[in-house]
C-alpha positions in Angstrom: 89.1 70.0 120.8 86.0 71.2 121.9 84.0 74.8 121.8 82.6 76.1 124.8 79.9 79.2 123.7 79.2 81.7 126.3 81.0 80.8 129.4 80.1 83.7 131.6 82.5 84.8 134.5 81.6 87.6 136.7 84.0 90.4 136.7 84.5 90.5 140.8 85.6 86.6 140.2 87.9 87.2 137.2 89.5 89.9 139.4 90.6 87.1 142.3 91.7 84.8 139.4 92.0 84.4 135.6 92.1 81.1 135.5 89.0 79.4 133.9 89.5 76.0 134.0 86.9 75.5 137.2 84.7 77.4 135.1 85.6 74.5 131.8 85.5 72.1 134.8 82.1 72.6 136.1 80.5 72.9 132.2 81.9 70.1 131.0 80.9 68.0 134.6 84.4 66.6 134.7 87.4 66.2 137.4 90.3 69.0 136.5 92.7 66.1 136.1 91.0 65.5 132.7 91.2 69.1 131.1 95.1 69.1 129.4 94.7 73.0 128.4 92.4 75.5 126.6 92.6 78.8 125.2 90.2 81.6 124.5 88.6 82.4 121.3 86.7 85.1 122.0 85.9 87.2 125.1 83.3 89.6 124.9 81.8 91.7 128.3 78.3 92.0 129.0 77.8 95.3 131.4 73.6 95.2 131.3 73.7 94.6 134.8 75.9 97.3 136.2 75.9 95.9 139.8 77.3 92.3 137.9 79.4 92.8 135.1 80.4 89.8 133.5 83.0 88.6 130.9 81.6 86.1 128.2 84.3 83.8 126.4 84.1 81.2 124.0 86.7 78.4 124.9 88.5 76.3 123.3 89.2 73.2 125.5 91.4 70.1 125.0 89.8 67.4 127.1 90.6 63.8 127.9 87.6 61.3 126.3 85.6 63.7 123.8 83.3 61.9 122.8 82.0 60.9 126.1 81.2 64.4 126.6 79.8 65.2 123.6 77.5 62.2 124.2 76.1 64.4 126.8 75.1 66.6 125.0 75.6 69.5 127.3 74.1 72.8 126.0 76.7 74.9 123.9 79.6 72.1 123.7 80.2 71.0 120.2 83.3 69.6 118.4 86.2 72.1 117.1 88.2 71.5 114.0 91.2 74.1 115.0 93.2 73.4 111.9 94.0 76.6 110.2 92.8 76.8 106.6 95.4 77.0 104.1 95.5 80.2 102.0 96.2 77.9 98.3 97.6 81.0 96.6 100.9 80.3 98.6 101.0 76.6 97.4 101.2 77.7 93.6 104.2 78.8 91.2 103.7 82.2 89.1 105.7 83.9 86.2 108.4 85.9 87.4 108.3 88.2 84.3 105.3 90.4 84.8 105.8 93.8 86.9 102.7 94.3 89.4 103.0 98.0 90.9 101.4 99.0 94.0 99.8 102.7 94.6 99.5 103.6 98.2 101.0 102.0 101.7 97.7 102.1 103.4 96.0 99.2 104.4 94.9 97.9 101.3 98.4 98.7 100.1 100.2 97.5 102.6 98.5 93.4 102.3 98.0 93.6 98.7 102.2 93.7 98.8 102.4 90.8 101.7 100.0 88.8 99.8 102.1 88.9 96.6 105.6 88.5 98.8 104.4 85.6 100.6 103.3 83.8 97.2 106.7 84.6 95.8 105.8 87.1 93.5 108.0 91.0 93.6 106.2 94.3 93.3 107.2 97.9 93.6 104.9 99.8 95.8 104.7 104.0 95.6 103.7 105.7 98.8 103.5 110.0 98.5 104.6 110.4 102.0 107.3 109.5 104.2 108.1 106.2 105.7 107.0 106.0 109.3 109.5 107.1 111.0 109.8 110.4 109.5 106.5 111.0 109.0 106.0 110.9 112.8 108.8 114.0 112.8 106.6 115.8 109.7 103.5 115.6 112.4 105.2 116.8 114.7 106.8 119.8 113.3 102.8 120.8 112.0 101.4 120.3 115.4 104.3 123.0 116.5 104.8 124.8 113.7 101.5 124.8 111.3 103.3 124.3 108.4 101.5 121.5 106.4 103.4 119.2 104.0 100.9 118.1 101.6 102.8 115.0 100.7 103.5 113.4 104.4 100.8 114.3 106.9 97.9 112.7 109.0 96.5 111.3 105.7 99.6 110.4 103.9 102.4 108.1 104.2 103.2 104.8 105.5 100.3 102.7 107.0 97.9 105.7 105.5 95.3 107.6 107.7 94.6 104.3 109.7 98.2 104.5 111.3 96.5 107.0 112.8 93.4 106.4 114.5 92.5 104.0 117.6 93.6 100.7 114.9 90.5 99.2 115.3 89.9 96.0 113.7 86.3 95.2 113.1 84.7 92.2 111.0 86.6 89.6 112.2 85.3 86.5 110.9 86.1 82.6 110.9 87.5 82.2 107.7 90.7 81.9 106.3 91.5 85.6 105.3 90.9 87.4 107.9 92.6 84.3 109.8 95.8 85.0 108.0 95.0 89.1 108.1 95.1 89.0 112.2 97.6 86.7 112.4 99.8 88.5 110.2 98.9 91.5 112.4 100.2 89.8 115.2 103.9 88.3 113.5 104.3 91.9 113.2 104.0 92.9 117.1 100.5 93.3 117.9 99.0 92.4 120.8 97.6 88.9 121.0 94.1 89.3 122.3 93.1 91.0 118.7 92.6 87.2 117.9 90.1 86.6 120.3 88.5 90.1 121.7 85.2 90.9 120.3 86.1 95.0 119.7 90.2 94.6 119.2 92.1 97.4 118.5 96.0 98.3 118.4 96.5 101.4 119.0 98.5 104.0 117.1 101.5 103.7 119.0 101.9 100.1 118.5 100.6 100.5 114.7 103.7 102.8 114.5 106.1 99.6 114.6 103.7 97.2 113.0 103.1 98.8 110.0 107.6 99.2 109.5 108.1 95.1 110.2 105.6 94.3 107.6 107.3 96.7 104.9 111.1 94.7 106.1 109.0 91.9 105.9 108.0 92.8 102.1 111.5 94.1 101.3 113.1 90.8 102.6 111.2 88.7 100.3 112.3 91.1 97.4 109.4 93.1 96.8 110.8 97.3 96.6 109.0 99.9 98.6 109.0 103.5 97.5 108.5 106.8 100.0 108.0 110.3 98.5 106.9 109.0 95.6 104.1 110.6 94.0 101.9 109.0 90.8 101.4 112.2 89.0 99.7 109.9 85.9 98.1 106.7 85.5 97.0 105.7 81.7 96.5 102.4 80.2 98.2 101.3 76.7 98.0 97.9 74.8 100.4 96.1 77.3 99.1 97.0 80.8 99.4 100.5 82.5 102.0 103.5 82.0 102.7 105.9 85.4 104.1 108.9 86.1 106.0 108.8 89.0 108.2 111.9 90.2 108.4 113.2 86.8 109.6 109.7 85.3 107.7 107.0 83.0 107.7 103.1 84.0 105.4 100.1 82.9 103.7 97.7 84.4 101.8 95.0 83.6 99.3 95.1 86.5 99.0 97.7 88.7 96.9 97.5 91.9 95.2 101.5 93.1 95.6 101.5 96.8 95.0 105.3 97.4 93.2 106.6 100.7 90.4 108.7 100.8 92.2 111.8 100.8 94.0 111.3 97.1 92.0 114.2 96.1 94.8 114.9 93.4 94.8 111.7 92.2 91.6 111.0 91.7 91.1 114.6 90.0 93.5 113.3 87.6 91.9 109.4 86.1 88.7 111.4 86.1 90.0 113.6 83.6 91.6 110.4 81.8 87.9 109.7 81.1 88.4 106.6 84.6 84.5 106.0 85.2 84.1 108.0 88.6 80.6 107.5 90.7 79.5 110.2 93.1 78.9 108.3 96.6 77.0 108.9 99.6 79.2 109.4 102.9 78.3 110.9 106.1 79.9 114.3 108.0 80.0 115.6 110.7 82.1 116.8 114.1 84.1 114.8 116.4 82.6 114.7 119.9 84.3 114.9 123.3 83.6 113.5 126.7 85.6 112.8 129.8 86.3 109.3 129.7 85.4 108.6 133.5 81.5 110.3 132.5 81.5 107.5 129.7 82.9 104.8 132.2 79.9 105.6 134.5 77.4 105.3 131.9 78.3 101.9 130.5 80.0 100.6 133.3 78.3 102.1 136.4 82.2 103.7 137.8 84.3 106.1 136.8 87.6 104.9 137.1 88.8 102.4 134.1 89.1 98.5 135.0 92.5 97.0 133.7 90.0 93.6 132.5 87.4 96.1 131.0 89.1 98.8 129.1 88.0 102.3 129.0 84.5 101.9 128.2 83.3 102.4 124.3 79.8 103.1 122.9 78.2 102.9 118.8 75.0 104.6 118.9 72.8 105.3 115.8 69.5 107.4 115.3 67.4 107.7 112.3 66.3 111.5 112.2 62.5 113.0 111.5 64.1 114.4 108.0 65.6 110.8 107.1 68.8 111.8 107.8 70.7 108.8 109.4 73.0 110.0 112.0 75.7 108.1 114.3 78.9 107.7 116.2 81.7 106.0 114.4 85.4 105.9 115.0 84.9 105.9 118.9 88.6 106.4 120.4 87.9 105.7 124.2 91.0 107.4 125.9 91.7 109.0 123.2 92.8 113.2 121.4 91.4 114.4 118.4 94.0 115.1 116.0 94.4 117.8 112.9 94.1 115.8 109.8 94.4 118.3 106.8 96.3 117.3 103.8 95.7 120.2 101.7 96.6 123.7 102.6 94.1 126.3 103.8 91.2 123.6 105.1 90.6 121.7 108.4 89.7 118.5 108.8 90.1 116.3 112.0 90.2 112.3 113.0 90.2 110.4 116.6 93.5 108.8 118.1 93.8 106.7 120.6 97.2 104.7 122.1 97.1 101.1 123.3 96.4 102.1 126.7 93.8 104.5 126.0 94.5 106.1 128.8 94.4 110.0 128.1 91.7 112.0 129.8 88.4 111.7 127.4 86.8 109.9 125.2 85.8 111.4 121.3 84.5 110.0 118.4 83.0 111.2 115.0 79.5 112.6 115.0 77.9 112.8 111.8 75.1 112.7 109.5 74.3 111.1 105.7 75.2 113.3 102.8 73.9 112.7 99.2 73.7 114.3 95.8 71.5 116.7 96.9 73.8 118.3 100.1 76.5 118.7 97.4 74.1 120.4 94.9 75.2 118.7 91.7 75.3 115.1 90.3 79.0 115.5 88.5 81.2 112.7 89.9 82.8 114.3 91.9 80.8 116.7 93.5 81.0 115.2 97.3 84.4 115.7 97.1 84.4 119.3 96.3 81.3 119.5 98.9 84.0 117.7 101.4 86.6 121.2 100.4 83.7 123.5 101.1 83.5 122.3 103.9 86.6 122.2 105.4 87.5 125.7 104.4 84.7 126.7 106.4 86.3 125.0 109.3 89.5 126.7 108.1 88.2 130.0 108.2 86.3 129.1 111.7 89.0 128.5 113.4 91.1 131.7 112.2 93.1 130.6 109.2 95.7 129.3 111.0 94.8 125.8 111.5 93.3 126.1 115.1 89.7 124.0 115.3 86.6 125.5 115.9 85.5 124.2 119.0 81.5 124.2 120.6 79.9 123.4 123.9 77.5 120.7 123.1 74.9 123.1 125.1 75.3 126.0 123.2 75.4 124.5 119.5 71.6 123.0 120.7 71.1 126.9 121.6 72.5 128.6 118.5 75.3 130.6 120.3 78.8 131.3 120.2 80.5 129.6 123.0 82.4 132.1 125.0 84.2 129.7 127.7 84.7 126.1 128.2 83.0 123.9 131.1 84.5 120.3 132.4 85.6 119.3 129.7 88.6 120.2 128.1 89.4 120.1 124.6 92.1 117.4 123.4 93.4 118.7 120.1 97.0 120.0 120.0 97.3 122.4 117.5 94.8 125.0 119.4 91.4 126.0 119.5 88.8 128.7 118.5 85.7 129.1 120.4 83.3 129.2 118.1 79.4 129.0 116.7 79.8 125.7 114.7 76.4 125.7 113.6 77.4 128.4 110.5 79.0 125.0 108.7 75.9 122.8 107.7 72.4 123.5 106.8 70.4 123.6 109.3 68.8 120.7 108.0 72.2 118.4 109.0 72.1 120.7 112.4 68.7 119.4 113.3 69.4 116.3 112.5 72.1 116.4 114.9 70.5 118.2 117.7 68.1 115.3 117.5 70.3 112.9 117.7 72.2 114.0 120.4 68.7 114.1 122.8 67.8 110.7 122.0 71.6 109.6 122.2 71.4 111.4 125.5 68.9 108.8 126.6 70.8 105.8 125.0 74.0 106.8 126.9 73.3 108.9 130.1 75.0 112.4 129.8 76.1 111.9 125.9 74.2 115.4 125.3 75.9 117.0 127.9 76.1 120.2 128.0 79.8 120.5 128.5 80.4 117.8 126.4 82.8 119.4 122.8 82.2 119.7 119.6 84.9 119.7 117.3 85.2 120.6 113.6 85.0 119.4 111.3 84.8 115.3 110.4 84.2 114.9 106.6 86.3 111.9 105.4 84.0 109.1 107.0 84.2 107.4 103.7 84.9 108.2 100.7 83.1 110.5 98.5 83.3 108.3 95.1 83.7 104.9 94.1 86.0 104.2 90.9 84.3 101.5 88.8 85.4 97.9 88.8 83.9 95.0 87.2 82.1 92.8 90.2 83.8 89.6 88.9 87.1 90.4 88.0 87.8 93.6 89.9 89.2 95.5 87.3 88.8 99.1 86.4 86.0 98.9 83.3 87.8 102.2 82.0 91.5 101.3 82.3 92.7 97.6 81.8 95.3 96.0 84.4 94.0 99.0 86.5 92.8 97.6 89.7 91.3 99.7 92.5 91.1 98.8 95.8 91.0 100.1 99.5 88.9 102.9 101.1 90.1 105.7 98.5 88.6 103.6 95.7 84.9 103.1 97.5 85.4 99.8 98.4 86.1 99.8 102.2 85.7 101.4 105.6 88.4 101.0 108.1 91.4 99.0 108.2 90.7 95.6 107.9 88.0 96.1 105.3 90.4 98.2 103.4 92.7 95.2 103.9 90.5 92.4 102.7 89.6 94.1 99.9 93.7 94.7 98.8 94.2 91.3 99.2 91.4 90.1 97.3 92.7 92.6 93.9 95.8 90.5 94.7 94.3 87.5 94.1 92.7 88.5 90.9 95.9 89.2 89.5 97.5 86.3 91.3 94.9 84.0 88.9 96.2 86.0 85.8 99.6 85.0 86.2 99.9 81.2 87.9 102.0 78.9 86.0 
């Protein structure tokens, strides 16, 4: 096989015809008849040049006589070894009399369990919330009725907060684990071109039916998956780790600590087991809205979406006068803002977006670097009570009753309460409170942002629109602490056989980190019990 880097296609031409093979054809200097196929292994769009977009892919190409080619030495042709690695913790045989439990169905969760079910090995996995299905039903009824279940929510349940969110899989490397990690992703129904799209993403709805085929998948290789069950206690003894779940003691041997980044409760509860808990820097913010045709005709030059394209997408970053660090993150193009809480009495939000991404705007987070000295104490957990602050602000904002306060861009630059709304029109379902959003943060985070959003304004034309929506409030970027593991064997230095993993622990920031890192823990304790 042979690599072919940065074939680039013009969009108008890719329009008339997908095919690429006169495109492999006149690279390689050779007749069609010797090209047997080729796939794509990465496609990428380069929009610098409004008036000629172009699509940039890396080929794979399966072509008669090689090595005549590569004697050519044509610029960007090399040889491809497209053998899969093997992943050699399948190949081995483990002891079928240790018990390995599982905290949390999030990512982290969710592969930490395939990894042990496809190496043979049975675990018992406890998720708070509901299994998908339901929980979609327990959304629903809060979007309708504002009664929050604490247990089964945006945050909580099967797949975890990243069930719900635009699914978007950065980091995607060549190497064998995140190899497997996408591939797996796509034996479980998602769309093929996350193996080769530079920014892939799933989608919520799809995620939806993803996330329920890998748990069958678990279940049919004899691992047990627990909803609505809560871990009310984790404590080490002299064998491995004792938990609380729903009232009743079991042991385990190993136990993996998947939680999300919301598992306030939980984490409350090993810090006052004497877990070592670090305070950790995160970032918060609001979630900004635009009409998705404005951000279309900023990147792409129109307005309406291109089926080849996608609704257009944007990261910008700015480095403040004060040193705050500000920046977008979590774009959803085509997407709602959705009401995250998972504690009664505070507001918190997240971006959504559907495979299409086709609703009306475009939103992503908005936010600014937070240390020790925001949350006005160096006790472990301080950030995280910072993060409640917070969100009862927003709580209270928005008139107790779960409504978001909501801001013109234009008039949070100009201090004042907006009084009506301009073109664009807010997304998020519960309902919303016009508001002065600027009573939140210090001022120092607001000027910070107001900054930002004038120099954004430049990087993307119109991102400081006037009409452009303010949301609040985003707090759970990250994490707000980290619970200590040993670098090497990534165990808990506090509790033995404790192994914590995943976004909620510190160690990750979005699904497939979250991901890597669960099946990483795995393998640590996959070495501790091979025959």
């Amino acid at each position: 096989m042979l690599l072919i880097n940065q074939v680039k296609v013009s969009l108008n031409e890719y329009e008339k015809s997908s095919d690429l093979t006169p495109y492999i054809k006149k690279y390689l200097r050779v007749n069609e008849d010797k090209i047997i196929e080729y796939k794509i292994l990465k496609k990428s769009i380069d929009a610098r040049k409004k008036e000629d977009i172009k699509l940039v892919f890396n080929i794979l190409a399966e072509v008669k006589n090689e090595s005549f080619i590569l004697s050519k030495k044509i610029s960007n042709v090399t040889r491809y070894n497209d053998e899969k690695s093997e992943i050699p913790y399948f190949n081995y045989e483990y002891l079928k009399d240790k018990k390995i439990a599982v905290i949390g169905f999030g990512p982290a969760g969710i592969f930490s369990s395939l990894t042990f079910a496809r190496a043979g090995v049975n675990v018992t996995v406890y998720e708070r919330g509901e299994e998908v299905d339901k929980r979609i039903e327990t959304i629903k009824k809060f979007e309708k009725e504002r009664i929050l279940n604490p247990e089964s929510n945006i945050q909580f349940g099967e797949g975890g907060a990243g069930t719900y969110s635009d699914g978007k899989l950065t980091n995607r490397k060549k190497d064998p684990l995140w190899e497997w990690l996408f591939d797996e992703f796509v034996k479980a129904g998602a769309p093929e071109e996350i193996l080769y799209d530079s920014n892939p993403h799933i989608g919520s709805d799809k995620l939806i039916g993803i996330v329920k085929n890998i748990r069958q998948e678990i279940i049919s290789l004899g691992s047990t998956v627990n909803f609505n069950s809560r871990v009310e206690h984790i404590m080490p003894d002299d064998k491995g780790i004792v938990l609380t779940v729903n009232g009743k003691t079991e042991h385990y041997d190993y136990c993996i600590l998947a939680i999300g980044h919301s598992s306030r409760d939980t984490i409350e509860m090993l810090y006052n087991n004497n877990c070592v808990i670090n305070q950790k820097p995160f970032a918060v913010g609001f979630r900004i809205e635009h009409n998705q045709k404005m951000i279309n005709k900023s990147q792409f030059g129109f307005e309406e979406t291109n089926l080849l394209l996608g609704p257009a997408e944007y990261k910008l970053t700015y480095k403040a006068k004060n040193e705050r660090g500000v920046y977008t993150f979590c774009m959803c193009p085509g997407g709602i803002v959705v009401p995250s809480a998972s504690e009664e009495g505070l507001l918190v939000t997240n971006g959504m977006s559907e495979y299409k991404r086709d609703k009306e705007n475009a939103n992503s987070a908005l936010i600014v670097t937070v240390d020790e000295k925001d949350f006005g104490s160096p006790h472990p957990l301080a950030g995280m009570y910072y993060q409640r602050d917070l969100e009862r602000k927003a709580y209270a904002l928005g008139g107790k009753n779960y409504n978001a306060p909501i801001q013109r861009v234009g008039d949070f630059i100009l201090n004042k309460s907006t009084e009506k709304l301009g073109s664009v029109i807010p997304s998020y379902p519960i309902g919303i409170t016009l508001s002065n959003l600027r009573s939140i943060y210090s001022e120092e985070i607001n000027e910070a942002i107001i900054e930002a959003l004038k120099k954004m304004g430049r990087d993307l034309f119109n991102f400081d629109h006037e009409d452009a929506i303010l949301t609040g409030v985003e707090t759970r970027s990250s994490s707000p602490v980290r619970i200590k593991r040993d670098m090497e064997s990534l165990e808990s230095i506090s509790f033995k056989h404790l192994y914590p993993a995943g976004e909620g622990a510190g160690y990750a920031g979005g699904i497939v980190s979250a991901a890597i890192d669960g099946i990483k823990v795995a393998y640590k304790i996959l070495d501790k019990i091979r025959k």
